[in-house]
C-alpha positions as CSV (number, residue, x, y, z in Angstrom):
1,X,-116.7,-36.4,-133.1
2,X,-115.4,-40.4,-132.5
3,X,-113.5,-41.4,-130.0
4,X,-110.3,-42.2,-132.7
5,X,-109.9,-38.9,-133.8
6,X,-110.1,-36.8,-130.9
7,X,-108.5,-37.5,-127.5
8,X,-108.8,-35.1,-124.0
9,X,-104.7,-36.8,-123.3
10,X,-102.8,-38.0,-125.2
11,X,-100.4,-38.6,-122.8
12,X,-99.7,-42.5,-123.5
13,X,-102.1,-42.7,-126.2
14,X,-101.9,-42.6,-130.2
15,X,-104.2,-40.8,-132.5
16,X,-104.4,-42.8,-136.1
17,X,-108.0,-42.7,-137.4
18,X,-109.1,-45.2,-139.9
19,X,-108.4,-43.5,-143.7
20,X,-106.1,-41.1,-142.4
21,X,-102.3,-40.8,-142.9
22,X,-101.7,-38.7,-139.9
23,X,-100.7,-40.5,-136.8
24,X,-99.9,-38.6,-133.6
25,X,-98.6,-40.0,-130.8
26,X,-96.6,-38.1,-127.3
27,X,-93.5,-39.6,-126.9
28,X,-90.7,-39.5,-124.6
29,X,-87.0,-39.8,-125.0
30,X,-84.9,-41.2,-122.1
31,X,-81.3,-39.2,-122.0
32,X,-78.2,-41.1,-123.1
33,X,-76.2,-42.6,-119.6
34,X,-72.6,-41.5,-121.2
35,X,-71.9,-39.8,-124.2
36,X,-72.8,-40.9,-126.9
37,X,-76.0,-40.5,-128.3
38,X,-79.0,-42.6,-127.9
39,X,-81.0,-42.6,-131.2
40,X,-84.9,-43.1,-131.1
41,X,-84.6,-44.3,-134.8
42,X,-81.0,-45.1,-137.2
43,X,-80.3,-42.8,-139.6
44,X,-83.0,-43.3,-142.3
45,X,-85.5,-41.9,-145.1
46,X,-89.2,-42.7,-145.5
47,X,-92.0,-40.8,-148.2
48,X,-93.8,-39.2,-145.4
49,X,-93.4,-35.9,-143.8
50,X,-92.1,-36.2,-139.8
51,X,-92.6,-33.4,-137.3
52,X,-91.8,-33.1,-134.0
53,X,-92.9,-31.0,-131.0
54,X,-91.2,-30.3,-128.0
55,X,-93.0,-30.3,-124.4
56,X,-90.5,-30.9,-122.1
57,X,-86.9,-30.6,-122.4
58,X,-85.0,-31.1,-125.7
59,X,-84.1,-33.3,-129.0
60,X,-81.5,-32.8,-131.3
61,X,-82.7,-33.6,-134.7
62,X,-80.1,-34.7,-137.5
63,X,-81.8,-33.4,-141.1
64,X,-79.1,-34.9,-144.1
65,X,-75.8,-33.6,-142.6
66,X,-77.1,-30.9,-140.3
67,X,-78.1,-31.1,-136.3
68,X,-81.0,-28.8,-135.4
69,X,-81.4,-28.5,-131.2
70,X,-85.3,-27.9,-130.7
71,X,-86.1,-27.1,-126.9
72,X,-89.7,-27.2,-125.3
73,X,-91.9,-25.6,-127.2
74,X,-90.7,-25.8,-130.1
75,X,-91.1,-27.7,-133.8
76,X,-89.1,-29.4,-136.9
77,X,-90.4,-30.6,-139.9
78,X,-88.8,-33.1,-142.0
79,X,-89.7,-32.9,-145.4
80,X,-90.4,-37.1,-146.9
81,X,-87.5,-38.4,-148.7
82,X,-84.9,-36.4,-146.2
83,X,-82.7,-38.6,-144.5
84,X,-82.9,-38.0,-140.5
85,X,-82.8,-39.5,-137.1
86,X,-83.6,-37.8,-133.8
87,X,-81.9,-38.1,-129.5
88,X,-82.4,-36.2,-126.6
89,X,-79.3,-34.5,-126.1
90,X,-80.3,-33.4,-122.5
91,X,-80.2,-34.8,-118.7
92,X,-83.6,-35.6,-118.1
93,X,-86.4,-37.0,-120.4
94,X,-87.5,-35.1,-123.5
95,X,-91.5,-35.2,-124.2
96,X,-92.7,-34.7,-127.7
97,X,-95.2,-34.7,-129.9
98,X,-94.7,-36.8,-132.8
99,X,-96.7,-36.2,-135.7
100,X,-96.0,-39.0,-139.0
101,X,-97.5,-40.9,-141.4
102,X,-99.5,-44.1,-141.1
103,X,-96.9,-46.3,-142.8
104,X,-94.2,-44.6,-140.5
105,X,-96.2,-45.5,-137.5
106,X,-96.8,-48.9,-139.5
107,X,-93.0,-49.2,-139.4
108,X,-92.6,-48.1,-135.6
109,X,-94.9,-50.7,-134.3
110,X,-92.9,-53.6,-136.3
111,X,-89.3,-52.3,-135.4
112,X,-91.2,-52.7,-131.6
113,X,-92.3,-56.2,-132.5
114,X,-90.7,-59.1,-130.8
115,X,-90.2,-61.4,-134.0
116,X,-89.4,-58.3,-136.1
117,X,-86.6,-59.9,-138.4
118,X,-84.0,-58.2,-139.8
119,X,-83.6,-54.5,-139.5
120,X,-82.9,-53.4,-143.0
121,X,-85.3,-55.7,-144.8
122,X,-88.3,-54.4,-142.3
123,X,-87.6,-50.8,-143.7
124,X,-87.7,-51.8,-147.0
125,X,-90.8,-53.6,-146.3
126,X,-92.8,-50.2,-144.9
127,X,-90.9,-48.1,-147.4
128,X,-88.3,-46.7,-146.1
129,X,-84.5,-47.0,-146.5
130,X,-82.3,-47.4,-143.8
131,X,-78.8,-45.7,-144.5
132,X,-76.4,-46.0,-141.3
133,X,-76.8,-49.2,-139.8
């Protein structure tokens, strides 16, 4: 087995092996400093499935116009094409696995870019739609 499809941690580290279109990557979610909550991504839709799994603490996940809570441990799936966006709801940092495709990760790494452009046009670009922005 390579070294890009198999990792011993991935704490910090991102699995996306040439050819596939599964990426998976551990996140972490800092918690909001007031009220209001601070998204990891705007409400948007993309083709590929998204799936999430807890570690530590919790994320609130918005699926079209419902909120799931998803505490450490466990999982959501978001069926491609389903608009969503995702925050840690908690006090402390959430971990997570994050499991998406390789034009979603695409997209992540140019939103993170420092001459990224506009917002809506990068989502367009990667396929996706951004809907409350």
């Amino acid at each position: 087995m390579s070294l890009d499809v198999h990792a011993t941690s991935l704490a910090g580290r991102v699995l996306a092996p040439a050819g596939s279109n599964t990426v998976l990557a551990e996140r972490t979610a800092e918690a909001a400093a007031g009220p209001e909550p601070l998204y990891q991504a705007p409400l948007h839709k993309h083709e590929d499935d998204e799936a999430w799994y807890v570690l530590a603490g919790v994320l609130r996940i918005r699926v079209d116009d419902d909120e799931i809570e998803v505490p450490a441990g466990g999982a959501a799936v978001v069926p491609g094409g389903t608009p969503h966006t995702y925050w840690n709801p908690g006090s402390e940092p959430a971990r997570y696995l994050l499991v998406m495709g390789a034009r979603t990760y695409q997209l992540i790494q140019a939103i993170h870019a420092p001459d990224r452009g506009d917002l809506r046009d990068l989502f367009t670009r990667y396929g996706a739609e951004l809907l409350d922005y």
